[in-house]
N, C-alpha and C positions, 0 to 999 in steps of 0.2 A: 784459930781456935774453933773447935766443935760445938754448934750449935745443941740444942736440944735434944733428948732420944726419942727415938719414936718407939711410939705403942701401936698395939694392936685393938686400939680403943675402937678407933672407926668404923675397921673392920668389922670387929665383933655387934657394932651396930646394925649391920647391914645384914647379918645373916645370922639364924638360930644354931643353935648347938646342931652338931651332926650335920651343916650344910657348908658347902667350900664357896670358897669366893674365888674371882680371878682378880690380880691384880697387875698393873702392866705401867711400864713409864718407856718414855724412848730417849734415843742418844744419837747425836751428829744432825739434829732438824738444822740448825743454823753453819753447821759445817758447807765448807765450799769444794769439797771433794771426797770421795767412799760414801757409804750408802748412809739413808738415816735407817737405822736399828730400833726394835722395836722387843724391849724383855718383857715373858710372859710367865708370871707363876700363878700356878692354882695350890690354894692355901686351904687349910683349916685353921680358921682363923683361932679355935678354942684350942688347940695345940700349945701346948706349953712346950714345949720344946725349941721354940725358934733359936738360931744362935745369936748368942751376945756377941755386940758390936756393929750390929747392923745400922747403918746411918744412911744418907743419902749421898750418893758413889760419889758427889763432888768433894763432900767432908773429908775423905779417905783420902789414904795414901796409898799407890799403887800396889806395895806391899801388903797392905790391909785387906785391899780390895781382891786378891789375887787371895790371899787366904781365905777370906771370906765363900767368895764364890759356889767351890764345893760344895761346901757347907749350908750354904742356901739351895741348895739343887739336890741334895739327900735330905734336907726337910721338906721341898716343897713334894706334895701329889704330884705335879707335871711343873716341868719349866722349860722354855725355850726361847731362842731369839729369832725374832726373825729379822730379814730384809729387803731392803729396796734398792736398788743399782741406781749412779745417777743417773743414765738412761731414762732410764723409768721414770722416774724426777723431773726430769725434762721433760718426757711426754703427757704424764699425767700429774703434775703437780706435786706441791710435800703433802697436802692433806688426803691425795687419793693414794700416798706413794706412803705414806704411815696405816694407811689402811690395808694396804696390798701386804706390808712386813706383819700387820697384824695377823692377817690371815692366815701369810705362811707360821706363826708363831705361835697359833691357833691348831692347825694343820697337825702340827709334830706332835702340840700337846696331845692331840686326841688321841694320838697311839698310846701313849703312856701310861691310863688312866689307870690299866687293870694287869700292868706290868708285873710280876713278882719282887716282891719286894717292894713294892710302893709303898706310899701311904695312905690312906683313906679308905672306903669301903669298893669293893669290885663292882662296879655297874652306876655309881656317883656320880652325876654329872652338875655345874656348877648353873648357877641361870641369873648369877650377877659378875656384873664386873667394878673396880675401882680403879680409874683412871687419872692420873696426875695432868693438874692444869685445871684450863674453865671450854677446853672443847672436845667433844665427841668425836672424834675422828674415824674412830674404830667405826662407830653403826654407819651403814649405809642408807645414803642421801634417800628420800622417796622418791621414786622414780614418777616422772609426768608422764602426762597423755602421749605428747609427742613423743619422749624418748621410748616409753611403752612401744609405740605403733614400727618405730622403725627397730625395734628389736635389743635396746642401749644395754651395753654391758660393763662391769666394772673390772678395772684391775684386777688380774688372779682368776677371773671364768674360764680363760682359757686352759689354766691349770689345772681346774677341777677342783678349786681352792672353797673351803666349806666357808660358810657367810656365817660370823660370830655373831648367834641370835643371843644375845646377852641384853640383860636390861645395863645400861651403864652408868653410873654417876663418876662425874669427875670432882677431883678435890685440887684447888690451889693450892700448892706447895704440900703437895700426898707424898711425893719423896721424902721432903723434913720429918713428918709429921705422922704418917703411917709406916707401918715397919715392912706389911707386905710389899707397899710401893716402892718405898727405898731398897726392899730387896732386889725387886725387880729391875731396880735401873742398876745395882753390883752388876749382874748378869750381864746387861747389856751393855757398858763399860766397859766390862773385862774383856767381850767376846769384841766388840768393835776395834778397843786397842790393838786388840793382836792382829785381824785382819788391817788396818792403818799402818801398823810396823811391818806388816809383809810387805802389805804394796808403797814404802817405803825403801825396801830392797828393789825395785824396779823403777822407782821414781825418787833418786834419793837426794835431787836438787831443791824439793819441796820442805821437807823438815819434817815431814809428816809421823816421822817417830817422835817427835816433841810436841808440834801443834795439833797432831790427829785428822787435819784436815782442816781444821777453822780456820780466820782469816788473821793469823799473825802478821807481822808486819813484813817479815823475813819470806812467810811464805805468798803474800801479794806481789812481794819484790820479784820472787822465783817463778809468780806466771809472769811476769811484764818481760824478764831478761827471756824465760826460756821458753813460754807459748802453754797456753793449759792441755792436761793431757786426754786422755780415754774415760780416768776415772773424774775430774773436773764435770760440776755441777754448769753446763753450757749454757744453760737459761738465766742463769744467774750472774750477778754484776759482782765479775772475777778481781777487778783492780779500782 
């Protein structure tokens, strides 16, 4: 049964008329294999226009959610997903490795802003964000004395990857409860599915077109018989 709808109550708190917000949730953090994904929309939050049905991508049925999606991506200013490799995962962590997908998802937006045919004003740029949960992941840690001295860099610098100077508030259960955020995680749902069902076709001992990656029972059984693979989160307690 569907919980609640979300509004754009929140939102509309956080920002005056004529100012966009970003809002962002992620998908596969607790997954045991493919990246954790990170969807980014920049909103106007006074926009009446949002489309109906928008809930939190867990509420939805995949059909829903797959309708949905466009739909959220021709209303939002900019949207994009980004990602982290398990790799990446491995070496730096889920909380620097949601920050790396953020950037990249950060990154795309920026092209977008003053697209034809957008939405919002040409030269607009956002200076909040709303983040689902109760941690900041997105800002970057302060950096110490020591890490200063020896030069410490974070995931994505060597990319060229722009640092999300956003002020950020996060909301416990902002997917339920806000509309931007639960948009944002349709996005990143949708777009993760498909890449899981691809590598799925390459890995198809795993289940991972059913469980997406998480640790089903079926697919803990299928690293014990068949060994974890490339995309297998290796830092992590597979069986």
């Amino acid at each position: 049964m569907k919980g609640q709808e979300p509004t754009l109550e929140v939102e509309r708190a956080m920002v005056a008329r004529g100012e966009l917000l970003v809002c962002l949730d992620e998908v596969g953090r607790g997954s045991l294999a493919g990246p954790v994904s990170v969807g980014m929309l920049v909103i106007d939050p006074w926009s009446e226009n949002a489309p109906a049905g928008i809930r939190d991508s867990k509420e939805l049925s995949v059909a829903e959610r797959v309708r949905l999606e466009p739909l959220v991506r021709a209303w939002a200013v900019a949207a994009a997903v980004g990602h982290a490799s398990p790799a990446e995962i491995d070496e730096h962590g889920i909380v620097a490795a949601l920050r790396l997908a953020g950037r990249r998802a950060w990154a795309t937006c920026s092209t977008q802003w003053d697209a034809p045919g957008r939405r919002g004003v040409p030269g607009q740029r956002p200076t909040r964000a709303l983040l689902d949960g109760n941690l900041d992941w997105l800002t970057p840690p302060t950096a110490d004395l020591f890490g200063a001295a020896f030069g410490e860099t974070q995931p994505g610098d060597d990319e060229g990857l722009p640092v999300v100077g956003l002020a950020v508030s996060t909301r416990v259960k902002g997917d339920r409860d806000c509309l931007g955020v639960g948009a944002a995680s349709i996005i990143a749902k949708v777009e993760r599915d498909a890449l899981m069902e691809s590598l799925h076709e390459r890995f198809p001992a795993y289940g991972w077109e059913k469980n997406k990656g998480y640790g089903s029972v079926a697919h803990r059984a299928a690293i014990v018989a068949e060994g974890a693979t490339e995309v297998h989160r290796r830092s992590w307690k597979l069986t």
